[in-house]
C-alpha positions in Angstrom: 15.5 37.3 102.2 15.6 34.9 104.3 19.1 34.3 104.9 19.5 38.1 105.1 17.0 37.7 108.3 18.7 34.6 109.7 22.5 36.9 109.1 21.2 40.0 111.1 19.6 37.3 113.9 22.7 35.8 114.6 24.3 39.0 114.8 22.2 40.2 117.3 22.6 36.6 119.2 26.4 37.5 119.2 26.0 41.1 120.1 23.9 40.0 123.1 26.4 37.5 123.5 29.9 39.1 123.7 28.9 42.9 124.9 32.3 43.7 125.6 33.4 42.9 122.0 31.1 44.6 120.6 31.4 47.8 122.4 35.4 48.0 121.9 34.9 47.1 118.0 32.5 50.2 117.6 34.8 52.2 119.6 37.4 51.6 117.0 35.6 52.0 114.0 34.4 55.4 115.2 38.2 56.3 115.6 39.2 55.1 112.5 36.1 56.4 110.2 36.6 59.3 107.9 35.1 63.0 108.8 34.3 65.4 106.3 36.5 68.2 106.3 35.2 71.8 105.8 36.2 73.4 102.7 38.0 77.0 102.1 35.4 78.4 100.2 32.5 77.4 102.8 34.1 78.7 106.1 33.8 82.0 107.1 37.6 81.9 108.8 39.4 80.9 105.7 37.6 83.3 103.7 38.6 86.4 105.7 41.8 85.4 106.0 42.2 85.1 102.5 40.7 88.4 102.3 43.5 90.0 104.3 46.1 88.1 102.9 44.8 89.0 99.4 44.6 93.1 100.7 47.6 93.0 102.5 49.2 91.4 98.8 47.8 94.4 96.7 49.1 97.4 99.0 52.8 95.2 98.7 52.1 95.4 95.0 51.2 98.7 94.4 51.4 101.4 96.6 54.8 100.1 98.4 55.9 98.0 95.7 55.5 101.4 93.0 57.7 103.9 95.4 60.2 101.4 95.7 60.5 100.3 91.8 60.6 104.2 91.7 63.4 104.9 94.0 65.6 101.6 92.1 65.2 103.9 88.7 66.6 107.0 90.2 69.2 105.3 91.9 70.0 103.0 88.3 70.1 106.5 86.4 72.5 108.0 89.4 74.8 105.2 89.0 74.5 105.0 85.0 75.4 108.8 85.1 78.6 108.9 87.6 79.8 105.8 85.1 79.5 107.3 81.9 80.0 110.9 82.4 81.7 111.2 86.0 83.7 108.3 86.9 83.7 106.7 83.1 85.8 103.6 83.3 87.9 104.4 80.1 89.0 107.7 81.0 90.0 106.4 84.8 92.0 103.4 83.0 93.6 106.1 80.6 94.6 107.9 83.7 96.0 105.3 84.8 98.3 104.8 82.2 99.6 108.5 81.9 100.6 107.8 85.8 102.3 104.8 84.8 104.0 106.3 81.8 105.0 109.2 84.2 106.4 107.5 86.9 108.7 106.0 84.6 109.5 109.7 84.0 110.6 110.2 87.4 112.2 107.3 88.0 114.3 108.8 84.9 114.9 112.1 86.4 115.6 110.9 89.9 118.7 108.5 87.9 120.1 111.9 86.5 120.3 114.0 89.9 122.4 110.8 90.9 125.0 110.7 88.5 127.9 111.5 89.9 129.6 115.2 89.1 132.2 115.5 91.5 135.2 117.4 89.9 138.0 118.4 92.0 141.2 116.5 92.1 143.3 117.4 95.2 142.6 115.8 98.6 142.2 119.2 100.6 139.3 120.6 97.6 137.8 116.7 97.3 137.4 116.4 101.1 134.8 119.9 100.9 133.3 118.7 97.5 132.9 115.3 98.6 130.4 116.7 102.0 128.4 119.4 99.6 127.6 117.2 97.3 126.6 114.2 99.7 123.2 115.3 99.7 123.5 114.2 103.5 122.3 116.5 106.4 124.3 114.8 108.9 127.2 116.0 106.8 126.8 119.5 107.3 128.2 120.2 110.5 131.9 119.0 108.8 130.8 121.6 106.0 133.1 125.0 108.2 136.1 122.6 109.2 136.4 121.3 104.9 136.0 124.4 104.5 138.6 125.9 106.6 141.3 123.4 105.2 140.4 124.9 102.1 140.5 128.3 102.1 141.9 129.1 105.3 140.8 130.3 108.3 139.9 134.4 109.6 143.6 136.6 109.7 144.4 137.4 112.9 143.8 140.8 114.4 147.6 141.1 113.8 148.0 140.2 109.8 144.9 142.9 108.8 143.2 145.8 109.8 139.6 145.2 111.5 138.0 146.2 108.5 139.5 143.6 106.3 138.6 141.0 109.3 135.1 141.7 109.1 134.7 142.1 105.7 136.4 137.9 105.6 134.9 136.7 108.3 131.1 137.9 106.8 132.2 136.5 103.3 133.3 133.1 104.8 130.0 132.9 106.9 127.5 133.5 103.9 129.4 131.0 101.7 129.6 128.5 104.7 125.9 129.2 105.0 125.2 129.0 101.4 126.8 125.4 101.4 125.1 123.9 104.0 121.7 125.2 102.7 122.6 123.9 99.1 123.2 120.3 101.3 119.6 120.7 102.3 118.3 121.5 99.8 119.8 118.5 98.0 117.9 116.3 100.6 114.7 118.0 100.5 114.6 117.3 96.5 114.9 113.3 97.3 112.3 114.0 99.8 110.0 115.5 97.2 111.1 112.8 94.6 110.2 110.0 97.0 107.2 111.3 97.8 105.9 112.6 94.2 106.2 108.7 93.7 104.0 107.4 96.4 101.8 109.6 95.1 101.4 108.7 92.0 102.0 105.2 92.8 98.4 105.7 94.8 96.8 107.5 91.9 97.8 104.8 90.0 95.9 101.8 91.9 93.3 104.9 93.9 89.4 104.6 93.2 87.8 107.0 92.0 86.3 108.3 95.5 89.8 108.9 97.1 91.0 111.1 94.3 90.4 114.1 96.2 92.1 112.8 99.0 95.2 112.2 97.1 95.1 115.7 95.4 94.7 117.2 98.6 98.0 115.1 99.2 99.7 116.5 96.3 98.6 119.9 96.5 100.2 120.1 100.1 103.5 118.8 98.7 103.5 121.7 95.9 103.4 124.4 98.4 106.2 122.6 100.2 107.5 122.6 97.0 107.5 126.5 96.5 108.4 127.0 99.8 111.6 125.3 99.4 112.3 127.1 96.0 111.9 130.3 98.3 114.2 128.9 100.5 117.0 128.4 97.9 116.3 132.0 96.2 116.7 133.6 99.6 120.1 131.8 99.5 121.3 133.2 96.5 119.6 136.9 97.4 121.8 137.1 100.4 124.9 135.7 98.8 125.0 138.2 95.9 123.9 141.1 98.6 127.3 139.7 100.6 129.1 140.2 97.0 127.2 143.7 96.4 128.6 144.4 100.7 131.8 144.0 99.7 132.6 145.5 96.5 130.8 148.4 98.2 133.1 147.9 101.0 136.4 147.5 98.6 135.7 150.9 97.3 135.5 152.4 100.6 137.9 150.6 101.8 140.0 152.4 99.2 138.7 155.7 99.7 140.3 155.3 103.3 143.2 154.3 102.3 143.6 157.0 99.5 143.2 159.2 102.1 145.5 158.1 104.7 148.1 158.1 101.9 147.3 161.5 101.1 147.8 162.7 104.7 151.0 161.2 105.0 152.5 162.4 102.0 151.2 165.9 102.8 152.6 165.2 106.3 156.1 164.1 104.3 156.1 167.2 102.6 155.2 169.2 105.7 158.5 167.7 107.6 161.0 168.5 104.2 
């Protein structure tokens, strides 16, 4: 006891002693002392916020949370539904493979309209045959002079009767005609080849939302299709109505001349 009371007196002599000191020394130990922190569950402010958070948690959860795990099934069964029974992946790939197999087909076909058929053997008939069966556009306007070479050109007005000019001249026209139509027509079938593969060369590597764009495609090519077939059977319509002219005409032609003969054998007779 008593050197506790002779401790604590010489402190005091020293506090007394160095004021300075001692002031700056409690200064830091204030600083440097631990404070008791407030706990979460004691003040009000963490507590209410917690509250919100908490409330703010549960609407996530349920309410917004629910529509939305909703919306995600609808959307799954949408998808599983366009997969198996609209867009199912087996039947696309199986598609796929008839396209292949079929443009292979064409590929074939195209091959045969190119082997050659050319059959004539003198230089005057292989010069025409040679530009009808060039399948060549720009070749059509020597189609009337190969022509000519070959079969000659219109009589003069001298060598036949006007009747027999026009009935040559319409003849040579339509088959002229005919020719150069058949040289289209020739071109416009490697137009529709070429372009019946592209298209199936898209359907063959198309997904499954463009399909209707390439159908629409393809649909657009049959009508020019059929309007080309049109085209051709108008050809051959007027060419055998040309035919139909002039054995109609032959028999008329004929009849004239039957008569003529008949008036100048009657006129013979007349002058005996």
């Amino acid at each position: 006891m008593t050197r506790i009371t002779d401790l604590l007196r010489n402190i005091r002599t020293w506090v007394l002693g160095h004021k300075l000191h001692a002031a700056f020394l409690a200064f830091v130990l204030a600083l440097t002392a631990p404070w008791s922190a407030r706990a979460q569950f004691i003040d009000p402010c963490c507590a209410m916020l917690a509250a919100g958070l908490a409330s703010i948690q549960s609407a996530l959860t349920n309410v917004i949370g629910g529509g939305l795990n909703q919306i995600l099934a609808v959307d799954n069964s949408m998808q599983q539904y366009q997969q198996s029974v609209v867009w199912p992946q087996n039947l696309i790939a199986q598609a796929q493979s008839l396209v292949g197999l079929l443009q292979g087909d064409f590929r074939q076909i195209q091959n045969l309209s190119r082997i050659p058929v050319s059959s004539a053997t003198l230089p005057t008939s292989q010069q025409l045959e040679q530009v009808l069966l060039s399948r060549n556009p720009n070749g059509i306007a020597q189609t009337s002079g190969a022509y000519t070479a070959l079969y000659g050109p219109v009589p003069t007005p001298t060598s036949a009767s006007q009747q027999v000019l026009n009935m040559v001249d319409m003849t040579d026209a339509a088959a002229q005609a005919a020719m150069k139509r058949a040289i289209e027509i020739d071109a416009l079938a490697d137009l529709e080849i070429q372009a019946a593969n592209q298209l199936n060369q898209c359907i063959q590597n198309a997904a499954p939302g463009s399909a209707p764009i390439i159908e629409a495609q393809a649909d657009a090519w049959l009508i020019r299709a059929h309007a080309y077939t049109q085209s051709a059977t108008a050809d051959l319509m007027r060419l055998r109505s040309i035919d139909l002219a002039n054995a109609s005409a032959d028999i008329k032609l004929g009849a004239t001349n039957t008569t003529s003969l008949r008036q100048a054998l009657a006129n013979l007779l007349q002058h005996q």
